[in-house]
Every structure is written in C-alpha cells, then in structure tokens.
C-alpha positions in Angstrom: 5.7 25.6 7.0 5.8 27.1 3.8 8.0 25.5 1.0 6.6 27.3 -1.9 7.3 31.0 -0.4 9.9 30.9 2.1 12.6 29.3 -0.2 13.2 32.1 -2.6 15.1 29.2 -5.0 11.8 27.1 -5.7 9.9 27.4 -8.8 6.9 29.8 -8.7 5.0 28.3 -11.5 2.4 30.2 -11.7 0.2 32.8 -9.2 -2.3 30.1 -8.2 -0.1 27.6 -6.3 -1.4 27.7 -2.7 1.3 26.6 0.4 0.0 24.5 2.7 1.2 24.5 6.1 2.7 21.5 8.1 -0.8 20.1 9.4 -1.6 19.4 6.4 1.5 17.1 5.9 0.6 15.9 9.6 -2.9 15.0 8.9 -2.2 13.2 6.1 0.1 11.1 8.3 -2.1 10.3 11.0 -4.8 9.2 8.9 -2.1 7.0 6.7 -1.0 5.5 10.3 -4.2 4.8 11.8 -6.0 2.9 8.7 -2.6 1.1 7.9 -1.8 0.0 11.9 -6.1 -1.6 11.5 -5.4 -3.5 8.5 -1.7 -4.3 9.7 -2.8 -5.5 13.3 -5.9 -7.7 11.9 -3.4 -9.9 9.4 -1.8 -12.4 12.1 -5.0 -12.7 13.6 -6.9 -14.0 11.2 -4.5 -15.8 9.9 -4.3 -17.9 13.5 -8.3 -17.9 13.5 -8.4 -19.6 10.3 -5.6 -22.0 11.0 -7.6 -22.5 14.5 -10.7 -23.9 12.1 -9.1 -25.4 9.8 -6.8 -27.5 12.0 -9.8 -28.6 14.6 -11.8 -29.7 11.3 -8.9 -31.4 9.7 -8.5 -33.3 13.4 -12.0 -34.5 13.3 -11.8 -36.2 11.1 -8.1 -37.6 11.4 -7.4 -37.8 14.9 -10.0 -36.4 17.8 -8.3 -37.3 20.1 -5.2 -34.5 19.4 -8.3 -32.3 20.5 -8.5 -31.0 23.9 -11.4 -31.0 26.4 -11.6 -26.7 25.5 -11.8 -27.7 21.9 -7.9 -26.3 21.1 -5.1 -27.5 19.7 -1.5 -26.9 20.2 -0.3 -24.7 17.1 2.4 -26.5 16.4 0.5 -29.1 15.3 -1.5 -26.8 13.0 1.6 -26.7 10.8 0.7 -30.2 8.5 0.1 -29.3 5.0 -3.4 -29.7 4.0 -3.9 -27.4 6.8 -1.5 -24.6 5.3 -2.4 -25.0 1.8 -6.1 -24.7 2.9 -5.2 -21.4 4.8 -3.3 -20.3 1.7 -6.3 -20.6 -0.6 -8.8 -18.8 2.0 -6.7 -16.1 2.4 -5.2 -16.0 -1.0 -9.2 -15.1 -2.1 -9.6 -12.9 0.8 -6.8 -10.9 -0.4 -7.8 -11.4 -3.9 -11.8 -10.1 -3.5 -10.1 -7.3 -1.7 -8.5 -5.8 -4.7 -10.7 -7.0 -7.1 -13.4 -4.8 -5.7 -10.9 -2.2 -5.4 -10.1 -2.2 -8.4 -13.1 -1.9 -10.2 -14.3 0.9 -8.4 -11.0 3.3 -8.8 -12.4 5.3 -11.7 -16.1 5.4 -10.6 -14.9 6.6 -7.2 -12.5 9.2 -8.8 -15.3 10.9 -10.4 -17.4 10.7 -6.9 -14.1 12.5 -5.4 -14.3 15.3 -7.5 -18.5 15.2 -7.3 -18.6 15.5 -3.9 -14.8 16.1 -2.7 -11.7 13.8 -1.5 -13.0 13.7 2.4 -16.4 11.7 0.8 -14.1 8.8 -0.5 -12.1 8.8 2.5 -15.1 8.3 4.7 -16.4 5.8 2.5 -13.3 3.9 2.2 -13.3 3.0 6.2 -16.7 1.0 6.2 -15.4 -1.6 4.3 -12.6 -2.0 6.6 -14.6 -2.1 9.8 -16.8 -4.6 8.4 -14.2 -6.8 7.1 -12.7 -6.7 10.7 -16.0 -7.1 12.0 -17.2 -9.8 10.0 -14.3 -11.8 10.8 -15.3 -11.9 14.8 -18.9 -12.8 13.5 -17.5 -16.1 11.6 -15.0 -16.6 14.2 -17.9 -16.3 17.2 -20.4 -18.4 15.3 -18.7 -20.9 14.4 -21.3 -23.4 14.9 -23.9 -21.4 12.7 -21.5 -19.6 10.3 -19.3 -22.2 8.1 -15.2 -21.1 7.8 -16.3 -20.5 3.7 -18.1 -17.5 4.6 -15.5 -15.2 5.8 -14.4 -15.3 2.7 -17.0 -12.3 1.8 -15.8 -10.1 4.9 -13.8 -8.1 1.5 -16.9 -7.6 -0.3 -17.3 -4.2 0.8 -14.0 -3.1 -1.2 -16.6 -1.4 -3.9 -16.8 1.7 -1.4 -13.2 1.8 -1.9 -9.9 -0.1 -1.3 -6.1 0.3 -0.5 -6.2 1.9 -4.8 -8.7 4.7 -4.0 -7.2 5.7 -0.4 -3.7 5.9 -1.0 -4.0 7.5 -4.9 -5.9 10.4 -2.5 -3.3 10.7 -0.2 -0.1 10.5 -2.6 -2.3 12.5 -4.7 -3.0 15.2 -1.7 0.7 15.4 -0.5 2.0 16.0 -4.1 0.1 19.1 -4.1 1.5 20.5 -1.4 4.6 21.3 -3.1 6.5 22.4 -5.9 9.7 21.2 -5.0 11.0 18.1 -6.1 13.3 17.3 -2.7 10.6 18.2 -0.7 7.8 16.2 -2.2 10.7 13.3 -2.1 10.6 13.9 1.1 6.8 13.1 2.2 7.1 10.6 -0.2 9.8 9.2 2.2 7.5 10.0 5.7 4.5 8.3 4.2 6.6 5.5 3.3 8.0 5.6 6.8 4.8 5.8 8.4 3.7 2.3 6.4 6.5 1.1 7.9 6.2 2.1 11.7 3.0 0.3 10.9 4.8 -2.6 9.7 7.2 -2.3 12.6 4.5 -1.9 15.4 1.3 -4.1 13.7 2.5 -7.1 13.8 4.4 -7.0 17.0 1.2 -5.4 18.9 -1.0 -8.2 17.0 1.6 -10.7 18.0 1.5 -9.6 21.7 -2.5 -8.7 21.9 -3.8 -12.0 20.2 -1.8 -14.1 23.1 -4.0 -12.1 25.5 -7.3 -12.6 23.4 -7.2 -13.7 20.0 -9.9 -11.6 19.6 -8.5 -8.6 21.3 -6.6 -7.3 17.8 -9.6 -7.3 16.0 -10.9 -4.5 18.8 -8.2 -2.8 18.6 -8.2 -2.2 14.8 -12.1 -0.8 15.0 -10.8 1.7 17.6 -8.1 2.9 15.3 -10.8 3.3 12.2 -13.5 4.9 14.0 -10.3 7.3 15.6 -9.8 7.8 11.5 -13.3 9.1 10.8 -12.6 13.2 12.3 -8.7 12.9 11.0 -10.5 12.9 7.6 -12.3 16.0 8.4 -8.7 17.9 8.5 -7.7 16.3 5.3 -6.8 19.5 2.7 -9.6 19.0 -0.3 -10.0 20.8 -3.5 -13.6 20.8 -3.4 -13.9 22.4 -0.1 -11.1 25.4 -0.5 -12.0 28.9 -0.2 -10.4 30.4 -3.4 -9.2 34.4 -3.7 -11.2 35.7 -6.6 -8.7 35.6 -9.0 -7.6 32.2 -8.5 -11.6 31.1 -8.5 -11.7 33.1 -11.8 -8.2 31.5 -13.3 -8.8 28.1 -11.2 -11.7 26.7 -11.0 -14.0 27.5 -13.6 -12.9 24.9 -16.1 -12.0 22.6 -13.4 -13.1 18.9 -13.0 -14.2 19.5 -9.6 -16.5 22.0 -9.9 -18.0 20.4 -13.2 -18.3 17.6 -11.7 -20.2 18.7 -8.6 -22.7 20.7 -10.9 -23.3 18.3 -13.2 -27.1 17.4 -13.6 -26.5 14.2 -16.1 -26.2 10.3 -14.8 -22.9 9.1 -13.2 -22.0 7.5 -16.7 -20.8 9.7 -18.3 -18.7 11.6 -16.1 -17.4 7.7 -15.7 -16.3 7.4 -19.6 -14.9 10.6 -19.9 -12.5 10.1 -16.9 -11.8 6.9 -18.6 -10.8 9.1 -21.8 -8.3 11.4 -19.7 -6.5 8.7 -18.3 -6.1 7.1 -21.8 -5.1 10.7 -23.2 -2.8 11.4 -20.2 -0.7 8.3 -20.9 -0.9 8.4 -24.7 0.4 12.1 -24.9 3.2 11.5 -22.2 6.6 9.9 -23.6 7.8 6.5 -23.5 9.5 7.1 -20.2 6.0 7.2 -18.4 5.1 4.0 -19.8 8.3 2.1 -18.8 7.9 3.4 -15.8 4.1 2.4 -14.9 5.3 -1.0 -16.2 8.5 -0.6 -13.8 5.0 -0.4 -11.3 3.5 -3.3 -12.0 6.1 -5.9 -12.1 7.3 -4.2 -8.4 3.9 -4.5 -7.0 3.3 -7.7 -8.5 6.8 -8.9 -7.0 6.1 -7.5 -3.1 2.8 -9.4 -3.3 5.2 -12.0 -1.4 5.5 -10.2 1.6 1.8 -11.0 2.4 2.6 -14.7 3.0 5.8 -13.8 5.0 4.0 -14.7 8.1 2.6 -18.1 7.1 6.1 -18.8 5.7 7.7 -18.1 8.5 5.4 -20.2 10.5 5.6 -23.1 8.2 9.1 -23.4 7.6 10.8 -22.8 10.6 7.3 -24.2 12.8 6.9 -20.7 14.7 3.8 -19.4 16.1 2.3 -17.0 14.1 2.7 -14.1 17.2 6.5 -15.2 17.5 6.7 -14.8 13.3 4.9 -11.2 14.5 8.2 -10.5 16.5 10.4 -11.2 13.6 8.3 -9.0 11.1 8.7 -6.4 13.4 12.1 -6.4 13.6 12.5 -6.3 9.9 10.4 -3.3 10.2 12.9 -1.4 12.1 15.3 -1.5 9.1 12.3 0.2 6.8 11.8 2.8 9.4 15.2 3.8 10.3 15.9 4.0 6.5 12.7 5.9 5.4 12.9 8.0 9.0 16.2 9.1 8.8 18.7 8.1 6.6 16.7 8.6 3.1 15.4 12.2 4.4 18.8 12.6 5.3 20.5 12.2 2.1 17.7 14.5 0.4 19.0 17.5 3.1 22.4 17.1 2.7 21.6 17.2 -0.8 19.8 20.1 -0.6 22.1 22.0 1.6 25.2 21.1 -0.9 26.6 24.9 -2.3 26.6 23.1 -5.9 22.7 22.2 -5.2 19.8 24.3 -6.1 16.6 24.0 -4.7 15.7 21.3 -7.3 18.6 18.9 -5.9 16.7 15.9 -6.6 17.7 15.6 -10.2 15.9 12.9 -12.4 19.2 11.1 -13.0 19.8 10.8 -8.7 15.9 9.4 -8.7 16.6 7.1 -11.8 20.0 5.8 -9.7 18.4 5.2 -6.0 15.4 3.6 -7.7 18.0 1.0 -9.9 20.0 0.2 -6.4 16.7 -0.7 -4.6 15.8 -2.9 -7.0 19.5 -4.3 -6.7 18.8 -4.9 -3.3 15.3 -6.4 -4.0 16.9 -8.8 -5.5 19.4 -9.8 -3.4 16.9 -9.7 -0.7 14.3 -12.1 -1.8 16.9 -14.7 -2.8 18.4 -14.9 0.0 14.9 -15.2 1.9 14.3 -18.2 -0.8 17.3 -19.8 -0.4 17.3 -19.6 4.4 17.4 -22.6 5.6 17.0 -21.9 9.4 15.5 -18.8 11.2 19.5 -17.3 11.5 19.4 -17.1 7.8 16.2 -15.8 7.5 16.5 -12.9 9.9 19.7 -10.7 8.1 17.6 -11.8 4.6 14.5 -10.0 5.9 17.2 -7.0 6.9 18.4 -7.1 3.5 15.2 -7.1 1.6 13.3 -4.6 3.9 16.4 -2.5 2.6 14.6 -2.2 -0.9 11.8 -0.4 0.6 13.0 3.7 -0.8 11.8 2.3 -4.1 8.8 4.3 -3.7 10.7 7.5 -2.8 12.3 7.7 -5.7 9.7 6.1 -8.5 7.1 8.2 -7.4 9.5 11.5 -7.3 9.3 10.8 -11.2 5.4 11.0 -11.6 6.1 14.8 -11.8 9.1 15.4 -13.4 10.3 16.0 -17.2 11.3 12.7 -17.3 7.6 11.6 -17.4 6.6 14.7 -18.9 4.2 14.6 -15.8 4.4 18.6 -15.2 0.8 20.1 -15.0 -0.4 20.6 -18.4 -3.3 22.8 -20.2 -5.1 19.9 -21.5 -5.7 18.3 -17.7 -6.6 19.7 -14.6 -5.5 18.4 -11.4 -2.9 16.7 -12.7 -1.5 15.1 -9.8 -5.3 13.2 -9.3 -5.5 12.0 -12.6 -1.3 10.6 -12.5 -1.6 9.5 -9.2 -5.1 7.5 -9.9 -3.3 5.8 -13.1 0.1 4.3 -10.7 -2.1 3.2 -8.1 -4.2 1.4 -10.3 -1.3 -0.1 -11.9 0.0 -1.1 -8.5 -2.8 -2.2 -7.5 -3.2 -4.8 -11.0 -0.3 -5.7 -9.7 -1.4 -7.2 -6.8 -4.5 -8.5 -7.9 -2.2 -10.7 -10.3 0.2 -11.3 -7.7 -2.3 -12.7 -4.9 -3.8 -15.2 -6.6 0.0 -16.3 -7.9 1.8 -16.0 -5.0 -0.6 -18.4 -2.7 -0.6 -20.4 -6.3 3.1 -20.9 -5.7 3.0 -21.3 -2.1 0.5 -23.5 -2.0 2.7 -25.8 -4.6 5.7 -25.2 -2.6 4.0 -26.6 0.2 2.8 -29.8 -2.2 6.8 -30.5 -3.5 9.0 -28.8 -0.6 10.3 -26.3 -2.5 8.8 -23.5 0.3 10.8 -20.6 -1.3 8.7 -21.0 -4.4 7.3 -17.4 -4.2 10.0 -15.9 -3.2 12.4 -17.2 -5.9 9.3 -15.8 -8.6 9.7 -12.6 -7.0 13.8 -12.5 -7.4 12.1 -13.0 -11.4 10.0 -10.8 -11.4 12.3 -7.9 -9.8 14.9 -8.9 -12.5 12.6 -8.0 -15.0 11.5 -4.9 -13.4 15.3 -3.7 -13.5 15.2 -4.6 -17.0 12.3 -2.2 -17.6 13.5 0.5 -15.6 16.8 0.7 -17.6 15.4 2.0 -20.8 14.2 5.1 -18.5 16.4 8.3 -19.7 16.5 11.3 -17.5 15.9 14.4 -19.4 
C-alpha cells in the first residue's frame, strides 16, 4: 500500500519521502494491541486483589467472624468505605508512580531513541510492564511475608519507559508513513480503535479469567508482552533504514539520529539540547499550537476519570468488579464501532466526494469534529455523575464512550498549517520531536489528574457525593472547549 505514489493528487514534498507498505501500518497495530490488552487485562485484577487484602485486614480487626474457614470474604461485603477509599489511595499512587517515572524519563529516552534507534525504547519499555504485573503476583502470593504497602513499588520500573515514551513512538512512527492528511486521520482512527478493542475485550476477558483464577489475568498479560518482544523487531525505525545514496547524502547527514548515534560526549548534553528543540519548536510555532497542547492537557487531565470507572461502578451500584468488567466492555463496543467504521467512514466518503481533493481533511472539518466530541464529553460525563441506578449508567457510558474521535481529529492538527507543524529546516524529524511534546502534555495531564481524581473519589466516598470526579471532569472538559475555541484554521 502505497499512499504517497499511487494517489497522483497527494503532495510530493520533496524526493526523500519514503512509502511504507501496509505492514508497517499492521505492525504498529499488533504491537499497540498486545501491550494495551496486558495493561488493560491486569486493571480489574488488581483492583479485586487489593480489595481482597484490604477487606480481610479491615475484618480482623472489626468482625472475624465475617471471615470464612478459606480465609475469603464475600465481595459484596468488601464494598464499606474505609475499604474503598483505602483501595483508592493504593491505586491512586500506583497509577501516580507510574507516570511520574514516565514522565521524567521522556526526554532522556528520546535522545536514547535516536542513539540507538526506536526498537531499543520499545524493548525497554516492556520490562517495566512485566515486572509490574509480576510483582503484583509476588505481593499477592506472599502475603504473609510481603505487606499490601509494598505493591505500591511494582511501577517503579516506569524510568525504562512508560505509556509517554511508547505511544509518542508509535503516533510518531505512523505519522511518517504518510503525507496525506485523510490518510494519516485515518491510522490515527485504527490506533484509536485498536485502544479500544482493548478496552472492549480487556476488561471482559479479565472479568471472565479472574472468576477462573484471580491469578490467571495476570498470566495472561506476561504472554501478551513477551508475544510483544519480536512484533518490535518489525517496527519501521529511522536508525536502521537502508537509505539510496542521495537521500543518505540529502537525509541523514545533519540528522539527529545519526549525530546522535556517533556522538562520543556524555548523555548530558545530547539531554539539554533536546530540551532546547522542544522549547524552540513551540516558541517558533503560532499561538494555535499552544492552545492546542493546552486543549491536551485539560482532555487528558479530564479522562483520568475513566481509570476509577471500575471501582465506581462497583461501589455505587454494589457489583463485582468482573460483572463492572461486563459493563466496560460493552461501553467499549460504542468506541470500536465508531473508531472501526463509522469515523474511517466519513474520512472515505470524504475523500471520494468530486469536490474533494486528496487533502479532504481540511483544518476547519478537524477543528469542527474535535469541538463536537468535546460536546459529547460533556454530556457524557454528566450524565455518568448524575446515574442513579445501573439503567442510567449504561446509555451514560454509551454516550461518553461517544467522545472518544477526539484524538482523530486533535492529532490530525499536529501536522497541519494550523499548528504550523509542517517539517521545517530548523528540525529534523519533526514528527518525533511534535509528537514527544503532546504526549508529554498528555501525559502531565494525567499525572495531575491521578492523584485528583482518587482525591475526589475518595471524598466522594467520605460525603456521598460518588459522582465527585465525574462532575470535575464535565469542568474540566468545559474548559477545554473554551481553549479549543480560540483555534483558527488557516
């Protein structure tokens, strides 16, 4: 499949733009579907095997005899709120030490990308995911030696690399792979669909699996990594392509990568001077780049929410957490069929329109999906907030998992006039250097919005008022909209 060459209506921008063929769109799926379904399928999981510690301490000490001879206890009676809020705060700080680490290590592991090539990351960022799945069976297993405080360091690991580092790659890799602004919408939109066939299948296999063997999820998810490990190997990577001799003349002589990979002089400085492009990149780029990295934040801060849907669901309305797996799943079906079919399909049928060209995609059709999803965001959260029984909840969850194209159309911007994102003279590999800068924004996002949303939950557990984070997030996406309106397509 070759967009760049067999559409005689795309933009040729210049002799060096490589096509890449459809596995290279597949590979980046498969590997974006196996890392997501591990860290999807471990959530409910822990979440029980906390609530299973937390709940037998708490009856100790209360009532023994709610205990039975085999040590468990009914989960229904795991539902009291000092057992919740406690499962809120360890989580909360899982969550928290997660991105924290992630964080930290975005620009450092940037540079170690172009040092030693996109793959290395990649392979680095899956040991920290095995061993916070495998740490958890540790704790859980040794429970008598181990105390429940100590899983709390299973996300320490996130300095080798986090949700940041592996998805800036990935949206990174699959904006190179074309020039075309309906196309590149449209991996945007299979990626996105691909998170959600995880969100659709994780937490209905971990709801199913963990009713086998609590344990049995956890398994499951160090399959799917280790099955990650030679999808990497397949991954298209800068520092590993085989250049003609003009492109290598024209290409790669100034370029970061290959700087970077003969450089003799100490990590530091290669460190500081990425630091400086990144500052440079968004201080030479209009307004309309910074509203929208803002637009970013707030968003990501906002879906931080969805991480406690599963507790919420299990507090509120007293459900198991494999039967709040069901429900999840369900809601997932909406973000797949959109992102599958029905956003893909409005991009072809714009694209095939005789008044189209090949750029169909216009800024102003981004800039008007993106506004409508945040509509819906909205609309979504509050009504989530505001259910008072499971029939209410379920056509909230529909309406909110509506929101989800946001992505699709946000990210279409990144390269765009609008931004003033198009590859410049001054930067090389543009689409690494823009796509780091969003996914650390995102990813600030949700290291503010961890902390606060089980902040809030926890308090809405201490006064009744259960939609607490939920009704922040309804803010939060008001505000976004606000931001997103002084955006002017160009």
């Amino acid at each position: 499949m070759d967009h760049a060459h067999t559409d005689p209506a795309a933009p040729q921008h210049s002799s060096h733009r490589r096509t890449c063929p459809k596995p290279a769109v597949v590979a980046l799926l498969a590997l974006l579907l196996l890392v997501n379904l591990a860290q999807s399928i471990y959530q409910l999981p822990l979440n029980r095997a906390v609530e299973s510690r937390l709940c037998r301490d708490y009856y100790d000490d209360h009532d023994p005899s709610i205990i039975g001879d085999d040590g468990r206890i009914d989960e229904k009676r795991c539902k009291i709120d000092p057992v919740q809020q406690k499962l809120a705060w360890i989580t909360g700080s899982m969550e928290t030490l997660w991105i924290v680490g992630d964080f930290v290590m975005t620009i450092p592991l940037g540079f170690v990308a172009e040092r030693y090539g996109r793959r290395t990351v990649l392979w680095l960022n899956i040991l920290p995911r095995l061993f916070m799945i495998t740490w958890a069976i540790v704790v859980s297993w040794f429970e008598r030696t181990l105390p429940l405080s100590a899983i709390v360091a299973g996300p320490s690991l996130s300095i080798l690399g986090g949700d940041c580092v592996f998805n800036s790659i990935l949206y990174a890799s699959a904006a190179s792979l074309t020039d075309d602004n309906v196309v590149r919408a449209t991996y945007f939109s299979w990626m996105n669909a691909v998170s959600y066939v995880v969100t659709f299948v994780g937490p209905g296999l971990a709801g199913a699996t963990m009713t086998l063997n609590l344990f049995l999820p956890f398994w499951i998810g160090i399959c799917l990594l280790l099955l990650a490990i030679p999808v990497i190997s397949v991954i298209a990577d800068p520092a590993h392509t085989v250049f003609a001799p003009e492109e290598e003349r024209q290409l790669l002589i100034n370029s970061p990568t290959l700087k970077a990979q003969r450089s003799r002089t100490s990590m530091l400085s290669p460190i500081l001077e990425r630091v400086r492009v990144l500052r440079s990149i968004i201080a030479t780029h209009p307004r309309n780049l910074s509203l929208l990295l803002f637009s970013f934040f707030l968003t990501s801060l906002a879906s931080s929410d969805s991480k406690l849907l599963a507790q919420y669901i299990s507090k509120r309305y007293h459900w198991e957490f494999a039967s709040a797996g069901y429900l999840l799943s369900a809601k997932a079906v909406v973000n797949f069929t959109l992102l599958t079919f029905i956003v893909p399909g409005i991009l072809s049928a714009k694209s095939a329109s005789p008044q189209s060209s090949s750029q169909a995609l216009s800024d102003g059709d981004n800039i008007r999906y993106a506004r409508i999803c945040l509509m819906i965001s909205v609309l979504g959260a509050l009504a989530i907030a505001l259910a008072a029984t499971v029939w209410l909840l379920f056509p909230s969850l529909l309406m909110y998992a509506l929101g989800s194209a946001l992505p699709v159309f946000t990210m279409g911007l990144l390269k765009s006039p609008t931004t003033g994102s198009h590859p410049s003279p001054n930067f090389e590999e543009p689409e690494m250097h823009i796509f780091s800068i969003v996914m650390m924004v995102k990813t600030l996002g949700s290291l503010v919005g961890a902390p606060l949303m089980a902040m809030l939950w926890v308090r809405g557990i201490a006064t009744g008022l259960l939609g607490a984070p939920y009704l922040a997030s309804v803010a939060l996406y008001v505000a976004a909209i606000a931001v997103f309106a002084g955006i002017r397509a160009r």
